[in-house]
N, C-alpha and C positions, 0 to 999 in steps of 0.2 A: 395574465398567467399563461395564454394558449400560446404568447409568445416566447414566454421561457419555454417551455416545452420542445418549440418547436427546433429553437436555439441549442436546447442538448440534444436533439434528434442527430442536427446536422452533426454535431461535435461528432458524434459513434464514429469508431473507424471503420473501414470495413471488415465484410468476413471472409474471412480467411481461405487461402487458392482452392484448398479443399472442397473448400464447399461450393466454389465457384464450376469447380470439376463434376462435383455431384447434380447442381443445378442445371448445370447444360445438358447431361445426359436425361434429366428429370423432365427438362420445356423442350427436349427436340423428341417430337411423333415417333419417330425411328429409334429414337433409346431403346436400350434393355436394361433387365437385370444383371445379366451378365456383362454390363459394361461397367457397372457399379461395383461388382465385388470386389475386383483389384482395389480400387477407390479408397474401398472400407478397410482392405486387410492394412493400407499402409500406417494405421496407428492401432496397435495393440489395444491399447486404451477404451478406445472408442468400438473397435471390435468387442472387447470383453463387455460392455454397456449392453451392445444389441443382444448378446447371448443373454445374458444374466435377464434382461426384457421378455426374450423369448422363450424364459423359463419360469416367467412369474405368470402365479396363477389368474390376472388379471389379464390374461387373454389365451386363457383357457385350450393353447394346443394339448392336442391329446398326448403326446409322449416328451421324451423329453431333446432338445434340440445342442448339438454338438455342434454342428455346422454351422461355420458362418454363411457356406453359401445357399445353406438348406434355411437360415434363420431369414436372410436377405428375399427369398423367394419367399415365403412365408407372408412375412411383410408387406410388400411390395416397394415400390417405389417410392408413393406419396412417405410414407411412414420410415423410411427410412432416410429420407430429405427432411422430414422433421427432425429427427434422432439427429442427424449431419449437424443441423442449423444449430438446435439447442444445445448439443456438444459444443461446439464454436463458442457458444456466446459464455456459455460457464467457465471454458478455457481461458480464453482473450477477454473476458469482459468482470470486473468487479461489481457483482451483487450484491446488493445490501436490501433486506425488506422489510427492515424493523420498524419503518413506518406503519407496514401493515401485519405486526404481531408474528411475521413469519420469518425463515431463515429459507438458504436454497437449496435445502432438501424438502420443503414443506414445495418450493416450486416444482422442484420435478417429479413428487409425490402428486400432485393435484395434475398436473401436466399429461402425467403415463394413466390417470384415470381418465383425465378428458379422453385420453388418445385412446384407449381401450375401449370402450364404451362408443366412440366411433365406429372403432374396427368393428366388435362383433354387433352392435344394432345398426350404425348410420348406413352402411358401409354398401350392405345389401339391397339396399330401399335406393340407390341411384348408380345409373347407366354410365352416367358422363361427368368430366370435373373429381372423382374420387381421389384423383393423385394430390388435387391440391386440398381436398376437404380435408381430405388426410390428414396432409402437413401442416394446415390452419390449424389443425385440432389438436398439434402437438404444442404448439406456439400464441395462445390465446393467450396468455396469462402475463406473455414477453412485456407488455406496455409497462406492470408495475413496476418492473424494475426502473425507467426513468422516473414514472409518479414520484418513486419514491427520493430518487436523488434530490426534484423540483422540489417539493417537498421540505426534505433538509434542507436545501440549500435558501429558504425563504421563510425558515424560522417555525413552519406550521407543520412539522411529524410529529409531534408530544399529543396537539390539538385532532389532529387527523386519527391517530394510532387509539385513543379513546373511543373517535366516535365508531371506529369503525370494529371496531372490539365487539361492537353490541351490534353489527352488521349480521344477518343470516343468509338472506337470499340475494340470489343476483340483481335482484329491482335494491332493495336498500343498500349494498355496496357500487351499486352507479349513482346513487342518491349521495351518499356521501363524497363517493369522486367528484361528481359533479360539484360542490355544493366549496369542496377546497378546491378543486385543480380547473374547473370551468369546463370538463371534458373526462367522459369515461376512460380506463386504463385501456380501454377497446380500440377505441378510437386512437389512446396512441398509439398502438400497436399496427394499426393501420397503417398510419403513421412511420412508423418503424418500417414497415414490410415497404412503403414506398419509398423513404431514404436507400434501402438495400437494394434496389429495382428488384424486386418481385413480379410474378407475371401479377399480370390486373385482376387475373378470376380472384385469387389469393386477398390481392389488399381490399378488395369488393365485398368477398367472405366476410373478411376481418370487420371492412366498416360500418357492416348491417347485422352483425353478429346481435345485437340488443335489439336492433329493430328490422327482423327479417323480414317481416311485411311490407318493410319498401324497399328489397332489396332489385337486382334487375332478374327479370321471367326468369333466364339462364342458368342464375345461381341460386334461384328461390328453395327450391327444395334441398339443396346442400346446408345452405346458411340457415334456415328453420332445423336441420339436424343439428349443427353445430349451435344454436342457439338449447334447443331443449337439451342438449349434453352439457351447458354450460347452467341450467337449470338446478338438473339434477347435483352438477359435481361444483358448484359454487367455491373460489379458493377460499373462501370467511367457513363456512361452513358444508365441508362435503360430504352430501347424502342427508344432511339433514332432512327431518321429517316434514316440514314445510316445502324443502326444496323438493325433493322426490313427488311431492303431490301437486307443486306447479308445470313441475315437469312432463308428468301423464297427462296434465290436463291439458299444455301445450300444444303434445304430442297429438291428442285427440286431436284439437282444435287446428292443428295445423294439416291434419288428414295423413299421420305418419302410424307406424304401429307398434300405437301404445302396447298391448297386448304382448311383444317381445321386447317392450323396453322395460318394462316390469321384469320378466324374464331376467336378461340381464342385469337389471338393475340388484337385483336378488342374488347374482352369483359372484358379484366385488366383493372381496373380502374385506373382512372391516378392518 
């Protein structure tokens, strides 16, 4: 199976010049923001996206944001190279995730929480690496969408889309990935982010996201946020009451603070 996988991987065409534009300014030290706005204004579309983001109360700016390049700064970079990436891929790319009981508003619904929930808990708690937590944090979820092609195309989404129905937390829906596809939707996302050449901190996030405790020293504490985010905001079940309480306890346990992830956690709206 991990060699189907790995065979629709390569199939993905690439992502498109734009993002290639935003990427460069995003991996080169000397970027700015201000090298980005042009970038964004050149598709309306995707302009209208960040606003409409930067007006949902799921990341809590105090007023309300007109500007694209008042939204863009806001933001930052990392988060706004996610927003680029995942644009692209809903553009240029045919999602289907009725494998997994869901459509592709339920992905960018689950997607803009992971990515919130970064912003105002992860975001604060580390120095270094933020641009690409960031972006990890917007694109965790990316892998289902091949699962789910592999999936179809091998006769097992009827069998899969059952079990995973009854899936709540993020340990029982890698239990299930596992269990049809021989490999978490993580791991292929990993996967993903390495077919795209991604920088490495990124598909390193990505591939320790489940198991951040053996991730490398460097990325340890970005990938334990991005893990306890993926806790709480689980795409089977997000905020459920199981997941929120593996989540603090995570948080504890991983030496992150619990105490404002509560916090926040309290101020998603449902």
């Amino acid at each position: 199976m991990t060699e189907k996988i790995i065979r629709k991987i390569k199939s993905l065409p690439p992502l498109p010049e734009s993002v290639r534009k935003v990427r460069e300014i995003c991996d080169n030290p000397e970027g700015t923001i201000r090298e980005l706005v042009p970038i964004v204004k050149e598709d309306p579309m995707f302009t209208a996206d960040i606003l409409k983001a930067a007006n949902s109360p799921l990341y809590g700016f105090s007023r309300q944001i007109t500007s694209i390049d008042q939204a863009v700064a806001l933001f930052g970079m990392g988060t706004i190279q996610g927003f680029a990436i995942s644009y692209a891929v809903r553009q240029n790319f045919k999602i289907d995730l009725s494998p997994y009981n869901a459509d592709n508003k339920r992905l960018q619904e689950v997607s803009s929480m992971q990515n919130a929930l970064t912003f105002q808990w992860g975001r604060p708690q580390v120095q270094t690496r933020q641009a690409e937590m960031m972006t990890t944090s917007l694109l965790m979820e990316l892998g289902k969408a091949v699962a789910s092609l592999v999936l179809e195309e091998t006769g097992k989404a009827e069998a899969f889309s059952r079990r995973i129905a009854e899936a709540e937390t993020l340990e029982e829906t890698d239990a299930v990935e596992k269990e049809f596809l021989g490999i978490t939707s993580e791991w292929i996302a990993a996967l993903m982010f390495k077919h795209w050449q991604f920088n490495d901190d990124m598909i390193e996030m990505m591939r320790f996201v489940t198991t951040p405790e053996e991730a490398p020293e460097e990325i340890a504490k970005q990938t334990k946020i991005l893990h306890v985010v993926k806790e709480a905001v689980p795409f089977t079940k997000p905020l459920c009451e199981s997941c929120v309480q593996n989540a603090y306890e995570k948080a504890d346990r991983f030496g992150l603070d619990a105490e404002s992830l509560h916090e926040m956690i309290e101020k998603i709206p449902s």
